[in-house]
C-alpha positions as CSV (number, residue, x, y, z in Angstrom):
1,X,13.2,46.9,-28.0
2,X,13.2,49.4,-30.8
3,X,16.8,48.7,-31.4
4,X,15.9,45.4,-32.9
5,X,12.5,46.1,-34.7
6,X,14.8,48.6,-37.0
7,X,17.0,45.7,-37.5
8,X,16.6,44.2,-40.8
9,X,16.5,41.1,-42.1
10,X,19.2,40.5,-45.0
11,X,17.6,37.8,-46.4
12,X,15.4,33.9,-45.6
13,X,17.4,31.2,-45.8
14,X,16.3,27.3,-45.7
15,X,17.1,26.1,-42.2
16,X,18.2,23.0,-43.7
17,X,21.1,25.1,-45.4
18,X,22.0,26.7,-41.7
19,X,22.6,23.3,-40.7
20,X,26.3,20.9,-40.4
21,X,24.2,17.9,-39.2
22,X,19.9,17.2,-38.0
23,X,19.7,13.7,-37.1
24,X,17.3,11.7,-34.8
25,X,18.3,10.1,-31.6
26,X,19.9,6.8,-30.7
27,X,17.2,4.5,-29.7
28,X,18.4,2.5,-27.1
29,X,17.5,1.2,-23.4
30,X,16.8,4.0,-20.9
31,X,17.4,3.5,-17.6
32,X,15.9,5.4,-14.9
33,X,19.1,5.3,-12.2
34,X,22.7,5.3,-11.9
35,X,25.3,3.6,-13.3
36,X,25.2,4.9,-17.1
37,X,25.7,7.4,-19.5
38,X,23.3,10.1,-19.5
39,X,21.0,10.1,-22.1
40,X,18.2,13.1,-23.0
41,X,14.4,12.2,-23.4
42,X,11.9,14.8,-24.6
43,X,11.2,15.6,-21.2
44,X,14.7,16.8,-20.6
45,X,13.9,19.7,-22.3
46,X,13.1,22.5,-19.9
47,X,12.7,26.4,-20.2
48,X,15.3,26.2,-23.1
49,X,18.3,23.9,-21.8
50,X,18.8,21.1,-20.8
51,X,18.0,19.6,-17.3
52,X,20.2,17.2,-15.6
53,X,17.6,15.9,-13.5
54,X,15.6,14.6,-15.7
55,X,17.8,12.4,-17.8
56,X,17.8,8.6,-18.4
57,X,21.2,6.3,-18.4
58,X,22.3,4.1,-20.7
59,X,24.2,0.6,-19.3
60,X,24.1,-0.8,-22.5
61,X,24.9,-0.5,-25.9
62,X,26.0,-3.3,-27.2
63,X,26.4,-2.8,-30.7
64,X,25.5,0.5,-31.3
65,X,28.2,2.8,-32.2
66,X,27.8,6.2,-29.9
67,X,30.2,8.5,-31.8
68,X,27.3,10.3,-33.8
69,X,25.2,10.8,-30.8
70,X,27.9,12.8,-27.9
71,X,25.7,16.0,-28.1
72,X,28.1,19.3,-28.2
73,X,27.7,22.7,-26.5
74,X,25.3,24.5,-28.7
75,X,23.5,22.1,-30.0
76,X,19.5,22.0,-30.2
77,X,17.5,19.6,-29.2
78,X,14.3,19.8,-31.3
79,X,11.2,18.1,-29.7
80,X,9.6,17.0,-33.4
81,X,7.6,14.1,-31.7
82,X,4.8,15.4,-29.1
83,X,1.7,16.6,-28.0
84,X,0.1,19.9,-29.6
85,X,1.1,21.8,-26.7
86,X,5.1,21.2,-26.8
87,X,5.4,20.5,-30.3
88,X,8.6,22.3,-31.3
89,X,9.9,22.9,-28.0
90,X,14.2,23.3,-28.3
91,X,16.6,23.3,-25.4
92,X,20.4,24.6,-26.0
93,X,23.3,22.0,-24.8
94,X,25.0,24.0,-22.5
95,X,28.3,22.2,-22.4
96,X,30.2,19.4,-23.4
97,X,29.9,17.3,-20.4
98,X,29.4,13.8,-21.8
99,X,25.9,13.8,-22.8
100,X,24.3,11.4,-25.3
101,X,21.3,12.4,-27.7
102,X,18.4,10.2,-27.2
103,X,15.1,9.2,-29.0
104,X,12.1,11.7,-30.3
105,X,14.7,14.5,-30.2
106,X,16.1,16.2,-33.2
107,X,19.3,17.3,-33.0
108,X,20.3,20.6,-34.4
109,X,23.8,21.7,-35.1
110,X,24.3,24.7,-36.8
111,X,27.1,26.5,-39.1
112,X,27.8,29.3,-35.7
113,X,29.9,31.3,-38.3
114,X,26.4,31.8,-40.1
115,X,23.7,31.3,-37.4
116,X,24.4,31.2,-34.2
117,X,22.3,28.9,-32.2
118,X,20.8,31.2,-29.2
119,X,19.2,33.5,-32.6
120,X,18.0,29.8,-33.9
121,X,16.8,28.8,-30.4
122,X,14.4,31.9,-29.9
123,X,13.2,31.7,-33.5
124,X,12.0,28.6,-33.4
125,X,10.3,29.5,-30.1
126,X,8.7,32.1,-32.0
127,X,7.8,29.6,-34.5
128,X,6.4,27.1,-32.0
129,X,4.5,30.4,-30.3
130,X,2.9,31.5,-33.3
131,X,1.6,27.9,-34.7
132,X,3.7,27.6,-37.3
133,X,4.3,24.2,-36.3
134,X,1.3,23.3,-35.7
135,X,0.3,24.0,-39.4
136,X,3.0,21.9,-41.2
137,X,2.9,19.1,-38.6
138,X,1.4,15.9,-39.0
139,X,-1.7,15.2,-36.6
140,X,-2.6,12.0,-34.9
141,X,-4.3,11.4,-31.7
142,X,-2.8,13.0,-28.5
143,X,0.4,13.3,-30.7
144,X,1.8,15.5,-33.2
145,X,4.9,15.1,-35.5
146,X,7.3,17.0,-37.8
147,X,9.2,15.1,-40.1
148,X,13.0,16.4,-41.3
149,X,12.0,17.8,-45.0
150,X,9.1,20.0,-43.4
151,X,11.9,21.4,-40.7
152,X,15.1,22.0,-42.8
153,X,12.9,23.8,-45.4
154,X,11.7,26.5,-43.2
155,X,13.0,29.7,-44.2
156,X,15.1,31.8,-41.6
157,X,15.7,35.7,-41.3
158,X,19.1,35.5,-41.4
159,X,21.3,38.6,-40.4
160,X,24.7,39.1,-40.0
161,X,25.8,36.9,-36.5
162,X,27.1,40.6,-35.2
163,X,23.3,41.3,-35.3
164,X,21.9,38.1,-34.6
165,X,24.1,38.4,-30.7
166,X,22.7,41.9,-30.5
167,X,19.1,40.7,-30.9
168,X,20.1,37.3,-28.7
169,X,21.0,39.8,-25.9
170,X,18.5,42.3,-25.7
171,X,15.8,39.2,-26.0
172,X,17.9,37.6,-23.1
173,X,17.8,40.7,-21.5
174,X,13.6,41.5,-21.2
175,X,13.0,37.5,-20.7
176,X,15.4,37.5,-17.8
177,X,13.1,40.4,-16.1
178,X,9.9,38.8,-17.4
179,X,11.1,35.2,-16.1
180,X,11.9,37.2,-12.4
181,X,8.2,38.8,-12.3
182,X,7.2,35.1,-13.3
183,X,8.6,33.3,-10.8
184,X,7.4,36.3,-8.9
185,X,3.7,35.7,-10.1
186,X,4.1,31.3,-9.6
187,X,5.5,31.9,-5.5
188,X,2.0,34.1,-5.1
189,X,0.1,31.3,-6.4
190,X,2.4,28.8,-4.1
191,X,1.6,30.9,-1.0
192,X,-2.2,31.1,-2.1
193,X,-2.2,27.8,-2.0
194,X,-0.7,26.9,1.5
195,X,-2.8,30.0,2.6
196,X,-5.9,28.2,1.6
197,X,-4.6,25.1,3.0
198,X,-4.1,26.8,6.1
199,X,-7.5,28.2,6.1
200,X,-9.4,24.6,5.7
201,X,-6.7,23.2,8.5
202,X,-8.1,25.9,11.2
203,X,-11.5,25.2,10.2
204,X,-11.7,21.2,10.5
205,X,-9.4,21.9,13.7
206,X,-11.7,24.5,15.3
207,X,-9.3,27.3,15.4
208,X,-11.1,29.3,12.5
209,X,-14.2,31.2,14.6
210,X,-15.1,31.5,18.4
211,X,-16.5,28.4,19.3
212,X,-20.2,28.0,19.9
213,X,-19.4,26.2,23.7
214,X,-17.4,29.8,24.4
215,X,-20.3,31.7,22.9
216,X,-23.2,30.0,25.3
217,X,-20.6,29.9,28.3
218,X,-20.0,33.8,27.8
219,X,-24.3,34.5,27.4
220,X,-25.2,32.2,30.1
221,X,-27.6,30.2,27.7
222,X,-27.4,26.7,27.0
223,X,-26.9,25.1,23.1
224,X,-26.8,22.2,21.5
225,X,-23.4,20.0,21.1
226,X,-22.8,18.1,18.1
227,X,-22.8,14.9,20.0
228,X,-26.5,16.2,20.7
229,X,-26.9,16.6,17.3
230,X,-25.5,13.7,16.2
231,X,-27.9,11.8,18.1
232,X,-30.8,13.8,17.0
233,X,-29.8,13.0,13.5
234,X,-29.5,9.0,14.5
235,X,-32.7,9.4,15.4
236,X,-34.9,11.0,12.8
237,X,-32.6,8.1,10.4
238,X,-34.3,5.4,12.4
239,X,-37.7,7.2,11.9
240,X,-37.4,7.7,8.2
241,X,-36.3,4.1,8.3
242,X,-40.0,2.8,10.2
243,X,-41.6,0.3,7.6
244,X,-38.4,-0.5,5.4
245,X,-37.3,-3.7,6.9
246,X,-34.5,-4.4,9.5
247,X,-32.7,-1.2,10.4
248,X,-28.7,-1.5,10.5
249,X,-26.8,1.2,12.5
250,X,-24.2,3.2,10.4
251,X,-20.9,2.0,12.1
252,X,-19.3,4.5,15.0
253,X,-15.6,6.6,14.0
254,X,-12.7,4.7,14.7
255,X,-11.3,7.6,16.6
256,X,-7.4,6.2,16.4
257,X,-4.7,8.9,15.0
258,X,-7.7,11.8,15.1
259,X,-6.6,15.3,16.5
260,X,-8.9,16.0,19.9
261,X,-11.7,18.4,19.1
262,X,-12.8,21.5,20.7
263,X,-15.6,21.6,23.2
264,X,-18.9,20.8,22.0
265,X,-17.7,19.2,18.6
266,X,-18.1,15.3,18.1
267,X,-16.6,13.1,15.8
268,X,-19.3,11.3,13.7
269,X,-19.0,9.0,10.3
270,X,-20.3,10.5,7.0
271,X,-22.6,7.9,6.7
272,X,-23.9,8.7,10.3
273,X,-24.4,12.6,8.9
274,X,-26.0,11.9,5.4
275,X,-29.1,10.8,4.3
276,X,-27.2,9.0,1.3
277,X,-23.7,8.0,-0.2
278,X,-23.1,6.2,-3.5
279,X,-21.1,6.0,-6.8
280,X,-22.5,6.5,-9.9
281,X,-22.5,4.2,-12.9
282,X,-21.6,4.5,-16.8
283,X,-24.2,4.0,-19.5
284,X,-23.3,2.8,-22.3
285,X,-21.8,4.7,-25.3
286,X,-24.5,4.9,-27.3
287,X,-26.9,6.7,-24.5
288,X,-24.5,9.6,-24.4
289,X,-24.5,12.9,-26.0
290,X,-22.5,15.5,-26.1
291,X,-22.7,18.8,-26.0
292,X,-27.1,18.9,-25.3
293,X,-29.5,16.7,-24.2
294,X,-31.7,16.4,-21.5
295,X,-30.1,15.1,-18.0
296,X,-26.2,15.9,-17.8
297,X,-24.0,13.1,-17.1
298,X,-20.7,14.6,-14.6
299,X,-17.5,12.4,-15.0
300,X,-14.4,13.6,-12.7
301,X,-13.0,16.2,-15.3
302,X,-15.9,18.2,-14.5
303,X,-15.3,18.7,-10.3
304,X,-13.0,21.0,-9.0
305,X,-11.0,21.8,-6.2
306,X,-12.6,24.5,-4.8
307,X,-16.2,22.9,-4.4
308,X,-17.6,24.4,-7.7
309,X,-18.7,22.3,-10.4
310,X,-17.3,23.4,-14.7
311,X,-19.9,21.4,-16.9
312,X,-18.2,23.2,-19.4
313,X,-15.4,20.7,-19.9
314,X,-16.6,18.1,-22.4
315,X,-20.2,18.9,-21.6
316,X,-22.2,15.1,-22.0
317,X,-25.8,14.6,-21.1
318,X,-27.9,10.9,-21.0
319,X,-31.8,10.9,-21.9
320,X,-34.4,11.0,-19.9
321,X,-35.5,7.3,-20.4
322,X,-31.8,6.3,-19.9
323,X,-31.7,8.0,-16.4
324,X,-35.0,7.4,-15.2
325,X,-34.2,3.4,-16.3
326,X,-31.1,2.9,-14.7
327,X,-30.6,2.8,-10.8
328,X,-31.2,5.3,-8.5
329,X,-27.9,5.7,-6.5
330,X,-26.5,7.6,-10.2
331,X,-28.6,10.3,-9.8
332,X,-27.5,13.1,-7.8
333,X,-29.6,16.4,-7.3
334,X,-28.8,20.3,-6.1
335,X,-26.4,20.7,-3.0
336,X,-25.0,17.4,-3.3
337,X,-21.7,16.8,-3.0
338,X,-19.6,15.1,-5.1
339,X,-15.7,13.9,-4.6
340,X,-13.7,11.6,-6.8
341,X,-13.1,8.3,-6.0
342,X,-10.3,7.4,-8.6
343,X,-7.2,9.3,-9.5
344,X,-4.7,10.8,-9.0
345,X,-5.4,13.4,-8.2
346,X,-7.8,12.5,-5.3
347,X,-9.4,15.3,-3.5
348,X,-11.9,17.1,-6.0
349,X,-14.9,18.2,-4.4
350,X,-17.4,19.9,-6.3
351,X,-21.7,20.8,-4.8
352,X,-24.3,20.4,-7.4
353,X,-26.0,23.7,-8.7
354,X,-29.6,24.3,-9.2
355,X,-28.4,24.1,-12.8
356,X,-30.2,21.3,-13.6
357,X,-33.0,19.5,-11.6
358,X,-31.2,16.4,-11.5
359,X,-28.2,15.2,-12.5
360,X,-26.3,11.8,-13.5
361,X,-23.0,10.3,-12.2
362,X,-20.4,7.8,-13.5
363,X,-18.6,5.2,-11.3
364,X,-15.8,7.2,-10.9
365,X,-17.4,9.7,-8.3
366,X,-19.6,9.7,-5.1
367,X,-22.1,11.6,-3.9
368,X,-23.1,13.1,-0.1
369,X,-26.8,14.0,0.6
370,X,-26.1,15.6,3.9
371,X,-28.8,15.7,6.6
372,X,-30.1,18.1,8.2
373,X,-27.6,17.8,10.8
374,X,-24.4,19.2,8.5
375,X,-24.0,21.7,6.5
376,X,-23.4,20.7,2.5
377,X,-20.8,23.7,2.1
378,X,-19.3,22.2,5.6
379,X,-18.6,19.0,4.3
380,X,-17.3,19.9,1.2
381,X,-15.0,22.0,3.2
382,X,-14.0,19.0,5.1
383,X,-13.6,17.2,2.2
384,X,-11.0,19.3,1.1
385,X,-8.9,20.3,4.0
386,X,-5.6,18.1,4.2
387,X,-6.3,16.5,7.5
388,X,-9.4,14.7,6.0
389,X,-7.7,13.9,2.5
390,X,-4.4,12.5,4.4
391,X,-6.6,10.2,5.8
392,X,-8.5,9.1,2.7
393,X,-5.6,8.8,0.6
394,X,-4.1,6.9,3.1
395,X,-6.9,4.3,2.9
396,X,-6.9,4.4,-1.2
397,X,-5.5,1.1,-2.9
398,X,-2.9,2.0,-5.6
399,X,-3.0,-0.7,-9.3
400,X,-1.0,0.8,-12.0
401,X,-0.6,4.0,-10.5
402,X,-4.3,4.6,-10.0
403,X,-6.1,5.3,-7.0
404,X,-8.8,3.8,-6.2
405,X,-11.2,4.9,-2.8
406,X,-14.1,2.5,-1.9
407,X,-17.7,3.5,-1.2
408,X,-17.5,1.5,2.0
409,X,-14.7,3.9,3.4
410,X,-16.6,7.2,2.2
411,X,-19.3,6.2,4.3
412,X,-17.2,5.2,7.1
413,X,-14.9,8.0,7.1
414,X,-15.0,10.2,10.4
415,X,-15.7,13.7,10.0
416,X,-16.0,16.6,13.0
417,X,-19.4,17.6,13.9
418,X,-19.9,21.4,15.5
419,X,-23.2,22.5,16.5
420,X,-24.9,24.0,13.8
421,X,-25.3,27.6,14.9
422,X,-20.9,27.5,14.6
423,X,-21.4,25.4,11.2
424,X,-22.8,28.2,9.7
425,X,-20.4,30.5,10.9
426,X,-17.4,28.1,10.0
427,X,-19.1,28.2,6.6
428,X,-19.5,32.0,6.3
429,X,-15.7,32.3,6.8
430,X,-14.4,29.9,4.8
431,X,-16.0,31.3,2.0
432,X,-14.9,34.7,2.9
433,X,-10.9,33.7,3.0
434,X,-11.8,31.8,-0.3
435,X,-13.5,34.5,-2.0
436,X,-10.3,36.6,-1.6
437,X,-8.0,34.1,-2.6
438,X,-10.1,33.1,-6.0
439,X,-9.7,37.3,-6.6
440,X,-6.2,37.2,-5.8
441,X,-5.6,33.8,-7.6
442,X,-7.5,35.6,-11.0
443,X,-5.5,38.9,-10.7
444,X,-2.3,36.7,-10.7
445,X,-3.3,34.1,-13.6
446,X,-4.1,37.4,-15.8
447,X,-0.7,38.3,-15.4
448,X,1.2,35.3,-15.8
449,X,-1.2,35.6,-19.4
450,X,-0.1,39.0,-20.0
451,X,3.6,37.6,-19.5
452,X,3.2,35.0,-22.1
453,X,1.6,37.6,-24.3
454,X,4.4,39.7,-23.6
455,X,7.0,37.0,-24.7
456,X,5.4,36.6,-27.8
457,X,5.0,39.8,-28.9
458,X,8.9,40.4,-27.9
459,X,9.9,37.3,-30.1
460,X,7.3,39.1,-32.7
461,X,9.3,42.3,-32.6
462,X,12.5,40.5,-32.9
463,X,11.9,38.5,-35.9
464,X,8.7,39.6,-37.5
465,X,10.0,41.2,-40.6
């Protein structure tokens, strides 16, 4: 956009000099529903306007006089109360439908025969994009804040307003084709993920490869089913169990609502498959380290949802005395698998690397030590395709929005057995769809960063003098 680097800036002005009125927002009662007058909320504020669906109502104010707060079209909504990341974020009032200006929003309203407020709008986007906010804010925990003074003094390029429209439309111009190729870019990632979806669905149903019963029946040769297996497994369990007291059967599937299963598949309980299932536990504050230490301690920030494990969010590690003195069922080791237990979200699955020999969880997650029997990679799989997570989720108890799974229904939950030759197979093509949708996924998210690069070099151009 040559036509507005060459554009130069007559002069800074203070903002606060720009300006016919900056005030804060009423602070009232905010209702969620109909009847009312709408009411903004920071979270109005959305790709620069301001969206109706996300408004609050106000049935009451007694006592509070309104007439300063009606917002008008062209006003700015100023987001001066927030986290790091949407410190400084504006919206533009795009009409004057009866709107009124609510709480931990500035409101901007500018002299339009000086500054007109689209120019305004994307320069304090720039602002917000190049930290400038960030450096004159004040910081508190999970929450950031820009006082009045700090805001009006900022000094703005101000041209004439024929040349402040001409740089409004050309920006409005590239960010309506970079917006396109984004929403482009976001229904790839949407269709990745229903692909992926889709993937996992075929595999837990049995639709993914040839089944192992069509293999044999084709050959001539006979193979092992997985109720077969399943009993083979039951019985090494019992085996293993000789000398350790009274042995309890796991409990059988309750087969109600399941989807039939193809030939020589069975339906078996976790607990029947694996050799171990438990939560973890949290030490206590002063046993924890971050960043080194000996034995890593995993809390659910650290699984995934694409069976991998990132120890390199908020890395934290215990002692070895610690972990070798508290119980058992918190260690996990390689090829476990891990799933949360608490959310939302629900549904992260991660295996344990080779990483470390041994690792520690917290109460938040549990662990799978498959048998034999089942394939680790399999389970996680399972773990993550819908059909299995409907079913957990639908079993989760809900207190104060958080979701809570018990141990007792991990172990119970009922899972699809193939034979093992068709595990491995299943495996083998699961990972092959995924592998090409992580590429695909990567290719994408490097362009939706090259977008946001783009943006802010195009707000550079515009207003870097």
């Amino acid at each position: 956009m040559s036509e507005v680097v060459d554009l130069p800036a007559v002069t800074t002005v203070p903002l606060g000099e720009l300006l016919t009125d900056i005030r804060n927002g009423l602070v009232v009662e905010q209702e969620k529903e109909l009847p009312g007058i709408p009411i903004t909320r920071i979270e109005t504020i959305s790709k620069g306007t301001v969206d109706m669906d996300r408004v609050r109502y106000v049935r009451d104010a007694a006592g509070k006089s309104l007439d300063n707060f009606w917002l008008k079209k062209g006003d700015i909504l100023f987001s001066h109360i927030n986290s790091d990341l949407h410190l400084g974020k504006t919206a533009i009032v795009p009409s004057d439908a009866p709107l009124l200006h609510g709480m931990n929003l500035l409101r901007l309203r500018v002299d339009s025969n000086r500054l007109r407020p689209k120019y305004l709008h994307h320069w304090l986007d720039y602002c917000r994009r190049t930290g400038v906010f960030m450096a004159i804010a004040q910081h508190a925990v999970n929450q950031s804040s820009l006082n009045q003074k700090k805001i009006t003094s900022l000094e703005v390029p101000l041209r004439s307003v024929a040349e402040q429209d001409e740089i409004v439309a050309e920006l409005e111009k590239q960010f309506s084709r970079l917006d396109e190729a984004v929403a482009n870019l976001q229904r790839v990632k949407a269709n990745l993920k229903r692909y992926k979806a889709s993937v996992l669905k075929s595999a837990v149903e049995g639709r993914l490869v040839e089944t192992e019963a069509t293999l044999a029946h084709r050959e001539g040769r006979p193979y092992e089913t997985g109720e077969q297996l399943l009993q083979r497994m039951l019985e090494e369990r019992r085996v293993k169990w000789a000398g350790r007291g009274k042995y309890k059967e796991p409990d059988l599937p309750v087969l109600d609502g399941l989807n039939p299963l193809p030939e020589g598949w069975a339906y078996a309980t976790t607990e029947q498959m694996c050799e171990q299932i438990a939560s973890g536990s949290t030490p206590l504050p002063e046993a924890m380290f971050s960043g080194d230490g000996e034995v890593p301690f995993l809390k659910v920030y650290n699984l995934t949802f694409d069976g991998s494990l990132d120890f390199t969010v908020k890395p934290t590690y215990v002692s070895g005395t610690t972990h070798q003195g508290l119980l058992a069922r918190s260690r996990s080791i390689p090829g476990d698998v891990l799933m949360n237990i608490v959310g939302p979200p629900l549904g992260k699955v991660s295996i344990v690397p080779s990483t470390f020999p041994e690792w520690y969880i917290n109460q938040a997650i549990v662990t799978f030590r498959t048998s034999s029997g089942l394939a680790n990679r399999l389970l996680a799989h399972w773990l993550l395709a819908q059909p299995v997570l409907s079913r957990l989720e639908r079993t989760a108890k809900a207190t104060a929005g958080q979701h809570n799974l018990q141990v007792s229904t991990c172990r119970k939950l009922p899972i699809p057995v193939p034979p093992l030759a068709e595990q491995a197979r299943i495996v083998a093509e699961v990972d092959r769809h995924l592998s090409i949708i992580r590429e695909v996924e990567a290719e994408v998210d490097a362009n939706l960063q090259r977008a946001q690069s783009l943006r802010q070099a195009t707000l550079a151009n515009a207003f870097q003098s």
